[in-house]
C-alpha positions in Angstrom: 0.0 0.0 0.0 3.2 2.1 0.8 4.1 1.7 -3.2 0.8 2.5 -4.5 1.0 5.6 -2.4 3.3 7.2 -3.3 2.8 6.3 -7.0 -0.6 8.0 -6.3 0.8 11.0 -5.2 3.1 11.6 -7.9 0.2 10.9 -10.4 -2.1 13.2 -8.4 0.5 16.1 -8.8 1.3 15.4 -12.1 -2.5 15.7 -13.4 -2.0 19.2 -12.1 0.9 20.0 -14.2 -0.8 18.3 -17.5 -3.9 20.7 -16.2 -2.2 23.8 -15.9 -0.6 23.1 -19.4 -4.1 22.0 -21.0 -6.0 24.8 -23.3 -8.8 22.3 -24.3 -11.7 22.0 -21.8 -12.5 18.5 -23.1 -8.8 17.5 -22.5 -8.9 19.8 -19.1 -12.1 18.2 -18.2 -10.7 14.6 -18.7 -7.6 15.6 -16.5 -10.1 16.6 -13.8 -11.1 13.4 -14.0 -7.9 11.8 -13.5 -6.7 14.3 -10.6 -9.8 13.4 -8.4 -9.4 10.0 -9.1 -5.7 10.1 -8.1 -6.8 12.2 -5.3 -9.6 9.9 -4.0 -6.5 6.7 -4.3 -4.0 8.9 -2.4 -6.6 9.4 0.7 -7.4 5.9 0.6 -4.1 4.3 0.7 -3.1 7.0 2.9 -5.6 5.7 5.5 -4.6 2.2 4.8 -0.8 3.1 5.8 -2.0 4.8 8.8 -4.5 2.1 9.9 -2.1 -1.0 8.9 1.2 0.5 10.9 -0.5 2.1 13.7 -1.4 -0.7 17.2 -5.0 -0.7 17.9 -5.3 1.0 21.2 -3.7 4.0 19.4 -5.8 3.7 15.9 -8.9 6.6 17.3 -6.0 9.0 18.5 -4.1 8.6 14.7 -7.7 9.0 13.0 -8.7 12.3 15.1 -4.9 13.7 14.1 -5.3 12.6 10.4 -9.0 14.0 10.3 -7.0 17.5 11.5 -4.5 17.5 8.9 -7.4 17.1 6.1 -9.3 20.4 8.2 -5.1 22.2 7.1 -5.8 21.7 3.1 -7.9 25.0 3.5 -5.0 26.8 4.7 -2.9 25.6 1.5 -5.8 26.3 -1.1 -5.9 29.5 0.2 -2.6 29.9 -0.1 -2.7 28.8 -3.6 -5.5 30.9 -4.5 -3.1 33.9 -3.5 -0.4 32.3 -5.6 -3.3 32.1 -8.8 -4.0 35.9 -8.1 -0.4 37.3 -8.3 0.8 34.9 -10.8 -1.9 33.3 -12.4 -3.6 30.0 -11.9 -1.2 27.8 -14.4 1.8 29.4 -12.1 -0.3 28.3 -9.2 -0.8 24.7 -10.1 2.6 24.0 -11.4 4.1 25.5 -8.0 1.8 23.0 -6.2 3.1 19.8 -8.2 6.2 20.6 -7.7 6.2 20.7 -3.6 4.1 17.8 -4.1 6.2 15.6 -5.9 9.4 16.9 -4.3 8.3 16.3 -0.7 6.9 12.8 -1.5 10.6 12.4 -2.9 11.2 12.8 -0.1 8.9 11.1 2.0 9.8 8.4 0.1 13.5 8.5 0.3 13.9 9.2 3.6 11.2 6.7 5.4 12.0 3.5 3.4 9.3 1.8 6.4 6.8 3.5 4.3 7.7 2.1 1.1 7.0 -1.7 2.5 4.0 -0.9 4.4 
């Protein structure tokens, strides 16, 4: 699950760059598509890391942190939103994908327990 993660992640992100690039709202509606779907896979194999590494007694405390870090993706819309106004939303979008990808780079390089979960 660790695997298909990450590889989530990275397509996630790279939906948005493909987006941001797109001029076609057929093409940019179909990469929607694909970015929620990518989305929806990185929550869910996200939670099934989290439940399949974490002991039981400690599972309700992990799910009340993990329901406050989903509450924090206002903060970085809004912050992206800020980005789309200065810069423009294609700016915006690739500037995302690129902290995305590179910290799960990271993530994944640096916690090599998350890779086999």
């Amino acid at each position: 699950a660790g695997k298909l993660m990450l590889l989530s992640v990275i397509v996630w992100h790279g939906t948005m760059v493909a987006f941001a690039a797109s001029h076609s709202f057929y093409l940019s509606l179909s990469i929607q598509l694909l970015t929620g779907m990518a989305f929806s896979s990185t929550q869910v194999m996200m939670l099934t890391v989290v439940l399949r590494t974490t002991l039981p007694e400690f599972r309700g405390r992990i799910m009340g942190l993990r329901s406050m870090a989903i509450y924090s993706f206002t903060f970085g819309s809004m912050n992206s939103g800020a980005i789309a106004g200065a810069w423009g939303a294609p700016l915006a979008a690739n500037i995302n994908a690129a902290i995305g990808i590179a910290l799960v780079g990271a993530l994944a390089l640096f916690t090599p327990k998350l890779r086999r979960a």
